[in-house]
C-alpha positions as CSV (number, residue, x, y, z in Angstrom):
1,X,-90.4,104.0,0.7
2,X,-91.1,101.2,-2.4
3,X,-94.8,100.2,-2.4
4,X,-93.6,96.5,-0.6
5,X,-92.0,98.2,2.3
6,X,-95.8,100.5,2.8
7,X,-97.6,97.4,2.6
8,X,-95.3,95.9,5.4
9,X,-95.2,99.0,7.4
10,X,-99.5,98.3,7.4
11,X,-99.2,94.8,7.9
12,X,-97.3,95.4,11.2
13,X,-99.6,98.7,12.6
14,X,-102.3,96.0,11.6
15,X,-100.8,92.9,13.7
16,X,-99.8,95.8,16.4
17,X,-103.5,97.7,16.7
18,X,-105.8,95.6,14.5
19,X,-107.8,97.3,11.8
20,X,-111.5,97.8,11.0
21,X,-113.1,98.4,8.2
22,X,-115.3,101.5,7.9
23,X,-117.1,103.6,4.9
24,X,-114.6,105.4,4.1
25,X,-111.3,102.9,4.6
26,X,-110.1,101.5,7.8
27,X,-109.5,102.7,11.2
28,X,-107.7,101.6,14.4
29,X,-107.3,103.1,17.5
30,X,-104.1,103.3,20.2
31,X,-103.3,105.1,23.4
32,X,-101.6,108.1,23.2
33,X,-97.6,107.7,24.1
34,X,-94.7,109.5,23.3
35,X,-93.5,105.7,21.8
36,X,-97.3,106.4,19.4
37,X,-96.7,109.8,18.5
38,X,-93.1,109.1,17.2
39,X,-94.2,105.7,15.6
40,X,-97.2,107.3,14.0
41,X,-95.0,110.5,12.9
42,X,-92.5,107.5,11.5
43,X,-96.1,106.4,9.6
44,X,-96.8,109.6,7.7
45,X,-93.1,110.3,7.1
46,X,-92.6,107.3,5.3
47,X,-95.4,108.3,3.3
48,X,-98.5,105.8,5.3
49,X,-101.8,108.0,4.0
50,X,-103.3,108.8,7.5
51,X,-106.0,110.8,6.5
52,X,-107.2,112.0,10.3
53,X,-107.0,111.7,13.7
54,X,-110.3,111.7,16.0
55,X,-110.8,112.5,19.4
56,X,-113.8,112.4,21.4
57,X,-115.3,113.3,18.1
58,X,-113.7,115.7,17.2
59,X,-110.7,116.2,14.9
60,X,-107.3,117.0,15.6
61,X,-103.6,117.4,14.1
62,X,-100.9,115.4,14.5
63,X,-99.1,118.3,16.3
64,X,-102.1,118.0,19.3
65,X,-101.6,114.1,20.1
66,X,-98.7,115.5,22.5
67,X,-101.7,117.9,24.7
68,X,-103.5,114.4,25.3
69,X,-101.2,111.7,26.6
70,X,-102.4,108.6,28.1
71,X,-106.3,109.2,26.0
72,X,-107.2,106.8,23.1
73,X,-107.4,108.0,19.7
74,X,-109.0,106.7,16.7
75,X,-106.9,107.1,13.2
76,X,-108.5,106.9,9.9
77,X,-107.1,105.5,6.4
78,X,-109.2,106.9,4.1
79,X,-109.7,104.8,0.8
80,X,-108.8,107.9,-1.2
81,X,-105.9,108.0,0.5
82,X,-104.7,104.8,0.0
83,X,-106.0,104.6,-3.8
84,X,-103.8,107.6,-4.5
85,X,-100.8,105.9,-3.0
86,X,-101.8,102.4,-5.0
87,X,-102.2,100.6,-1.7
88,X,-104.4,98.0,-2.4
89,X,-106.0,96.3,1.0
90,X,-108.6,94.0,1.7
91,X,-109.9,92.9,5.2
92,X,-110.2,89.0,4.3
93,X,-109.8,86.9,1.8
94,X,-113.9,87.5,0.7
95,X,-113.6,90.8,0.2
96,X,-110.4,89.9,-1.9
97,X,-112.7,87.1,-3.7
98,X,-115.9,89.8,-4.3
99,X,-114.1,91.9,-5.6
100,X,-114.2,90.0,-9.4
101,X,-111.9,91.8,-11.2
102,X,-109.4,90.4,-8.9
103,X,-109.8,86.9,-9.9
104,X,-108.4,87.0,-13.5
105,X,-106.3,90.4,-12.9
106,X,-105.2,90.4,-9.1
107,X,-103.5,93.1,-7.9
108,X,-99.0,93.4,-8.7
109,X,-99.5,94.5,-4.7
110,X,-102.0,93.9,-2.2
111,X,-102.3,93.3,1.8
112,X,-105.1,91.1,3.1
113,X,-105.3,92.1,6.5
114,X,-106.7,88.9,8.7
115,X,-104.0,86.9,7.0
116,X,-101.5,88.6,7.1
117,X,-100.7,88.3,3.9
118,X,-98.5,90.9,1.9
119,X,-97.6,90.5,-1.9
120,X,-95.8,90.7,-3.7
121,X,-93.3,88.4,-1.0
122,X,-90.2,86.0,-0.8
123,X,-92.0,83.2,-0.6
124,X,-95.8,82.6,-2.7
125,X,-97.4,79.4,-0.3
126,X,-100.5,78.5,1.1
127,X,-103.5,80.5,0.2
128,X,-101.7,83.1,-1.8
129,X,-100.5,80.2,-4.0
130,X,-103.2,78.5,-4.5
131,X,-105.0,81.5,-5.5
132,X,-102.6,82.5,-8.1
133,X,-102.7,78.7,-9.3
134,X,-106.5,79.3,-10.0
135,X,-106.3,83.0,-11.2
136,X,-104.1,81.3,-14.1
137,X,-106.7,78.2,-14.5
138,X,-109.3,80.5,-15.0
139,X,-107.2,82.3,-18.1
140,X,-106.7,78.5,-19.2
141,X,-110.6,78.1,-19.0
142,X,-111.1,81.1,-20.8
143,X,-108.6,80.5,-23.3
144,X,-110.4,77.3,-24.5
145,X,-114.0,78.3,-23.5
146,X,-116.1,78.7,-27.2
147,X,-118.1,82.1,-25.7
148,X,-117.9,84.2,-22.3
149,X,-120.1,86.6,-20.9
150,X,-118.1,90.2,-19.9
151,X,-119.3,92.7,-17.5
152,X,-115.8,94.6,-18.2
153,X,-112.6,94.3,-19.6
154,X,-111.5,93.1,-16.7
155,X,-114.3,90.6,-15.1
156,X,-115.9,88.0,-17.2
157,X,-119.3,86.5,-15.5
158,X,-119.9,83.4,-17.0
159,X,-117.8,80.6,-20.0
160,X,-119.2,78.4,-22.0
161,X,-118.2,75.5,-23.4
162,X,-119.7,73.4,-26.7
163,X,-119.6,69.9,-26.4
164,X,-122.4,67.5,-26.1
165,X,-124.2,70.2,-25.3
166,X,-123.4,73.6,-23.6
167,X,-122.1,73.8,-20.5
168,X,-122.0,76.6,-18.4
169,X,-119.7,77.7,-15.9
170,X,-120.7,81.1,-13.8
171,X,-117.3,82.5,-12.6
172,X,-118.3,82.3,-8.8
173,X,-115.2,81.1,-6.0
174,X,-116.1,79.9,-3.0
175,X,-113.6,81.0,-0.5
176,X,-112.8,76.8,0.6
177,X,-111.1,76.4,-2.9
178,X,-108.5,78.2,-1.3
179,X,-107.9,75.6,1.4
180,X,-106.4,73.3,-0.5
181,X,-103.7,73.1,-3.6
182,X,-105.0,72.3,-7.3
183,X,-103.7,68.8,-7.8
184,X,-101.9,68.0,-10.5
185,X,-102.2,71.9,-12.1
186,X,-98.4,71.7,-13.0
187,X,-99.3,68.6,-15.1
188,X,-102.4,70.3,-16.9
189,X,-100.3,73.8,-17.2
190,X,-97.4,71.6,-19.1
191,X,-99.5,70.0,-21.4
192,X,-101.2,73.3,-22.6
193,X,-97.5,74.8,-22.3
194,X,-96.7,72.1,-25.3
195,X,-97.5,73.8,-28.6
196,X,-98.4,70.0,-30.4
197,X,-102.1,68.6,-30.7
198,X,-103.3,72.0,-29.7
199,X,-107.1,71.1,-31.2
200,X,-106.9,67.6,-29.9
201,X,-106.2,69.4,-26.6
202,X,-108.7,71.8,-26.5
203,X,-111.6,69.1,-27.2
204,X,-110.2,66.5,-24.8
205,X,-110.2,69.4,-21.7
206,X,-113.8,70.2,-22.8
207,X,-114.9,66.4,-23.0
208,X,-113.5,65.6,-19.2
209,X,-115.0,68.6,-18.2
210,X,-118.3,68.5,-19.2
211,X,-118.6,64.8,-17.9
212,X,-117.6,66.1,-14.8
213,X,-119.9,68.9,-14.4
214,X,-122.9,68.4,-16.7
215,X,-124.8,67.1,-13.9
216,X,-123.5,70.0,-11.0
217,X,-126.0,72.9,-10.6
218,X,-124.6,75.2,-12.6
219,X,-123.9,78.0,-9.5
220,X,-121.2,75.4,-7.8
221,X,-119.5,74.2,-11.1
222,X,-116.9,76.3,-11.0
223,X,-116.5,75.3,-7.1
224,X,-116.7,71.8,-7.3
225,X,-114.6,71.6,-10.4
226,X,-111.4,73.4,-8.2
227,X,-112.2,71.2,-5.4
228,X,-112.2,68.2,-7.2
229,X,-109.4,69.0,-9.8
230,X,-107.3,65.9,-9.0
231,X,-109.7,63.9,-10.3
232,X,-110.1,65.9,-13.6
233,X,-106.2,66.2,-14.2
234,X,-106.1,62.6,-13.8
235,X,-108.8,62.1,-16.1
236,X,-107.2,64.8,-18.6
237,X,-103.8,63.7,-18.4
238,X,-104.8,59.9,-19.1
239,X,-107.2,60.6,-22.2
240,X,-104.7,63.4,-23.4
241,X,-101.7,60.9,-23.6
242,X,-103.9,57.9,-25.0
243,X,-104.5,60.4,-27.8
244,X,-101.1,60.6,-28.4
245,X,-100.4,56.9,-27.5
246,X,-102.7,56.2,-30.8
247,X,-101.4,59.1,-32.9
248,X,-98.0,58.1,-32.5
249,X,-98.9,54.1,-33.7
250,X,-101.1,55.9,-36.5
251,X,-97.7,57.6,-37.5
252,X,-95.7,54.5,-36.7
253,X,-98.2,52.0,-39.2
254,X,-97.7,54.9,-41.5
255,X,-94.1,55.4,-41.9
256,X,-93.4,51.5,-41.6
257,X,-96.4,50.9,-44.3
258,X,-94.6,53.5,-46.5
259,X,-91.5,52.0,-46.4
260,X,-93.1,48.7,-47.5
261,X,-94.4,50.4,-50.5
262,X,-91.3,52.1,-51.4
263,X,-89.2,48.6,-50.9
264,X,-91.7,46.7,-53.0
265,X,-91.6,49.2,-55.9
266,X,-87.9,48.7,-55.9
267,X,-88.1,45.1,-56.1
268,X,-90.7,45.1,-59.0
269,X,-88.7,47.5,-60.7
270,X,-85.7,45.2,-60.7
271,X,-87.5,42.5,-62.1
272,X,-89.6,45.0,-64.4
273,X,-86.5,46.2,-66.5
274,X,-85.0,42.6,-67.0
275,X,-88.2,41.4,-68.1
276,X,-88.9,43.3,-71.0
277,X,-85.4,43.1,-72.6
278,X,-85.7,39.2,-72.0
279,X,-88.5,39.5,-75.0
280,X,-85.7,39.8,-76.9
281,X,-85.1,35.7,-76.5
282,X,-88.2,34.4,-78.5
283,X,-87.7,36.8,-81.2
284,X,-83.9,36.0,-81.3
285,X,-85.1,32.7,-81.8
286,X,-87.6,33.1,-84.5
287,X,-85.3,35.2,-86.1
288,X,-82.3,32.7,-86.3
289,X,-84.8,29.9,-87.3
290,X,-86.4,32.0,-90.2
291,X,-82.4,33.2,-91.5
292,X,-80.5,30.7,-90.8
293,X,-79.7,28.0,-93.4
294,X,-77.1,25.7,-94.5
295,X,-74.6,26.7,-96.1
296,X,-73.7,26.2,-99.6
297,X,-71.8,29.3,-99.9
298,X,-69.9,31.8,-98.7
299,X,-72.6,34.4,-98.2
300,X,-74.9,31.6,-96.5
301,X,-72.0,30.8,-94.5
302,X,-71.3,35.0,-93.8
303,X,-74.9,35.4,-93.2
304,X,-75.3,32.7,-90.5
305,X,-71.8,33.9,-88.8
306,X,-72.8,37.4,-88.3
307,X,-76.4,36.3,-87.0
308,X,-75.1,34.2,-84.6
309,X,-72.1,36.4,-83.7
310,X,-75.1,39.4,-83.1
311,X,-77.0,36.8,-80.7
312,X,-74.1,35.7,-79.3
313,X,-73.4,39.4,-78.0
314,X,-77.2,40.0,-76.7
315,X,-76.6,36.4,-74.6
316,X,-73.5,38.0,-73.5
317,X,-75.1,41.6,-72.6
318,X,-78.4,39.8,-71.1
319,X,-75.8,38.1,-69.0
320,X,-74.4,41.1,-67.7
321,X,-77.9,42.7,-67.0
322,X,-78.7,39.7,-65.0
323,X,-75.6,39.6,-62.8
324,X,-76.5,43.6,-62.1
325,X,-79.6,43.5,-61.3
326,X,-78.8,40.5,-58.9
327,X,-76.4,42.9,-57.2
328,X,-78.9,45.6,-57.3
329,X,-81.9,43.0,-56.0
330,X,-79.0,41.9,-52.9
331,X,-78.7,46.0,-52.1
332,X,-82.2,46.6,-51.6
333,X,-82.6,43.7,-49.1
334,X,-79.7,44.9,-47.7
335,X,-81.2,48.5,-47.1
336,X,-84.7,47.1,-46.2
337,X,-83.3,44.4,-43.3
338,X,-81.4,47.2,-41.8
339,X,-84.4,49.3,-42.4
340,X,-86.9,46.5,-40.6
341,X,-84.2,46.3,-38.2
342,X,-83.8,50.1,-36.7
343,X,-88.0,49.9,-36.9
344,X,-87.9,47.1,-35.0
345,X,-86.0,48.4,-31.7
346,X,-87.5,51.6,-32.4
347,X,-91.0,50.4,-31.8
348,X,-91.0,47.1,-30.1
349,X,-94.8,47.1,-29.2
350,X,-95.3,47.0,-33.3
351,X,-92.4,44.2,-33.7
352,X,-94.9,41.2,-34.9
353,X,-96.6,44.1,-37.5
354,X,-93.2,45.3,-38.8
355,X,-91.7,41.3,-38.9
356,X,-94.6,40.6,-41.1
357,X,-94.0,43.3,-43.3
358,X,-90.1,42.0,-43.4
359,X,-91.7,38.5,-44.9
360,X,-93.7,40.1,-47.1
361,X,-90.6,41.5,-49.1
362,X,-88.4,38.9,-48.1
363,X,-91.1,36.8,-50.5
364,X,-90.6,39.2,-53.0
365,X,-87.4,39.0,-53.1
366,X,-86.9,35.3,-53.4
367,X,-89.1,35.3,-56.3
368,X,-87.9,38.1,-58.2
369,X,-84.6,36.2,-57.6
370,X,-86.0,33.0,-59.0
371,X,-86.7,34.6,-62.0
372,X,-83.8,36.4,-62.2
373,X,-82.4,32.6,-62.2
374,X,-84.8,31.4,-64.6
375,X,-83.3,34.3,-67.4
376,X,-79.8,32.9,-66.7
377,X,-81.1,30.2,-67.9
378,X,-83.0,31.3,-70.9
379,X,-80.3,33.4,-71.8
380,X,-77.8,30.5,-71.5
381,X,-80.6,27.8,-73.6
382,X,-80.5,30.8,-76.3
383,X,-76.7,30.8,-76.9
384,X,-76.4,27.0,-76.8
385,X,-79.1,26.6,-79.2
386,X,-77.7,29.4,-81.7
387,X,-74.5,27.5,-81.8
388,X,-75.8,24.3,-81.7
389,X,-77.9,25.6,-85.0
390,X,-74.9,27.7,-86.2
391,X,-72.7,24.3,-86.0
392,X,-75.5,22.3,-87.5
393,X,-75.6,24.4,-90.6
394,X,-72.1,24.3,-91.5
395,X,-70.8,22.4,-94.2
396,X,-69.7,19.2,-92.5
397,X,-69.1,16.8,-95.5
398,X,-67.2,19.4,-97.4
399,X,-64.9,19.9,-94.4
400,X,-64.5,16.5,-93.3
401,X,-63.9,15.9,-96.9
402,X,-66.4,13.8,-97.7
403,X,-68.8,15.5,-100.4
């Protein structure tokens, strides 16, 4: 028989005669029947560890219960017994609860007797539940507590926790945490189930719980911490997800703060590689003032040709430039409004911050238009004038016949 099926098999002889406890184990005592005799042999045979059977003081064997019908006999489970067969059984829940290293290593099997509780079961409720609930709690409080205080392996006496100040929590449970469920633990248990902010995590739990305890005498902390554990998974929850609530604007402002950089770079770039080509247009200038000249000759007239021709062509390739980059500068808005855009519906509560980041670079990009503008113009002035002073120069009165 599997160890569930003993623990069953005790629970009913339990609810059927009604245990009690003794130095060496328990004991319970029935009239002898020919119904007890076969439900007791049923006991050992299925491997129950009866250890005696005692009447009028004095000992007997199985085999004699039959020579004393209808007299009462007391039948001992000795502890030793029941070790050997890894029957674990407790006579209430305080003797489950004193026993310490049951409250962060329970038992895989166990029968509390007054309760009538066997486990492992179908069906974890009630006070088995709730004490499994705060078996795992504790390993949470342990996980995050800075320093504990071990008797064993297996039972820890006291955590402490580093905050303000330190705060310690003996590992004493009243047997009335048990009455009621831990509210919200499934919300707690998720949040420390979540791999991210695990620092940020650890500090809040230890902030809510030291304002909720730092003025509890330190023997009850533990107690009134588990009776009042709605309140500090509300409290937890709400600070925990304000904490994200500002590290997910901090990342927000970030990425739409880097985008602004990027965009602005782009645009100053645009206007950047135009402008220093469009130096070129004063120093065209000088030059065609300085060399050119009338002409009285063919290499005069050769020499003015080929300088206007050459300014003629950098008019002609500034043009070009200019047109790109106006294509270029109408791209990058292009990519930035859709960019603004997506942010926009993305993160509505940071609509007004990421709209003001959209004028910002829409005013970029109007000027760097402008001057974009103002170099067709230059660029334009420069070829008029050349052939304004390339016409000038030539020999009018020779070829209007006149000289």
């Amino acid at each position: 028989m599997d160890k569930l099926a003993l623990l069953t098999k005790l629970k009913d002889l339990n609810r059927e005669f009604s245990f009690t406890k003794n130095d060496d184990g328990y004991e319970f005592s029935v009239t002898i029947s020919l119904n007890t005799i076969i439900q007791l042999t049923d006991c050992i045979d299925h491997g129950i560890p009866i250890s005696a059977f005692l009447l009028n003081e004095m000992y007997i064997e199985l085999a004699d219960l039959s020579d004393n019908i209808g007299s009462t006999v007391k039948i001992e489970l000795s502890s030793k017994g029941l070790k050997q067969k890894k029957l674990t059984i407790f006579n209430e829940w305080t003797d489950f609860l004193s026993f310490k290293p049951n409250l962060l290593h329970p038992p895989e099997s166990f029968i509390i007797l007054q309760e009538e509780i066997v486990h492992p079961s179908n069906s974890i409720d009630g006070k088995l539940k709730h004490f499994f609930d705060i078996s795992n709690f504790l390993h949470l409080l342990n996980d995050n507590a800075d320093h504990s205080t071990k008797v064993t392996s297996k039972v820890i006496d006291e955590l402490v926790f580093l905050h303000k100040s330190r705060l310690d929590i003996p590992i004493i449970l009243p047997i009335d945490c048990l009455d009621d469920a831990l509210d919200g633990y499934s919300i707690v248990d998720s949040l420390f189930k979540d791999d991210s902010h695990t620092e940020q995590k650890s500090s809040i739990f230890k902030e809510v719980m030291y304002g909720l305890l730092i003025n509890i005498p330190m023997k009850e902390r533990l107690g009134y911490l588990l009776l009042n554990f709605g309140e500090f998974s509300k409290r937890f929850n709400e600070n925990y997800q304000l904490f994200v609530s500002e590290f997910s604007f901090d990342d927000v402002r970030k990425e739409y703060e880097e985008n602004k950089r990027d965009y602005l770079t782009k645009l100053n770039d645009i206007f950047s590689s135009v402008q220093t080509k469009m130096l070129g247009i004063p120093i065209s200038l000088a030059i065609a003032s300085l060399k050119m000249s009338s002409v009285v000759d063919g290499i005069s007239f050769w020499t003015n040709f080929l300088l206007a021709i050459s300014i003629t062509i950098y008019s002609i390739m500034m043009f070009m430039l200019i047109a790109n980059q106006k294509h270029t500068l109408s791209a990058v808005k292009s990519e930035y409004k859709s960019q603004m855009t997506r942010l926009k519906h993305q993160y509505s509560e940071q609509y007004e911050s990421i709209k003001k980041i959209q004028t910002e670079l829409d005013t970029r990009h109007d000027f760097q238009k402008s001057c974009l503008n103002w170099f067709y113009v230059m660029s334009a002035a420069l070829f008029i004038l050349i052939l304004a002073l390339f016409t000038w120069n030539l020999p009018w009165k020779s070829i209007l016949g006149l000289a």
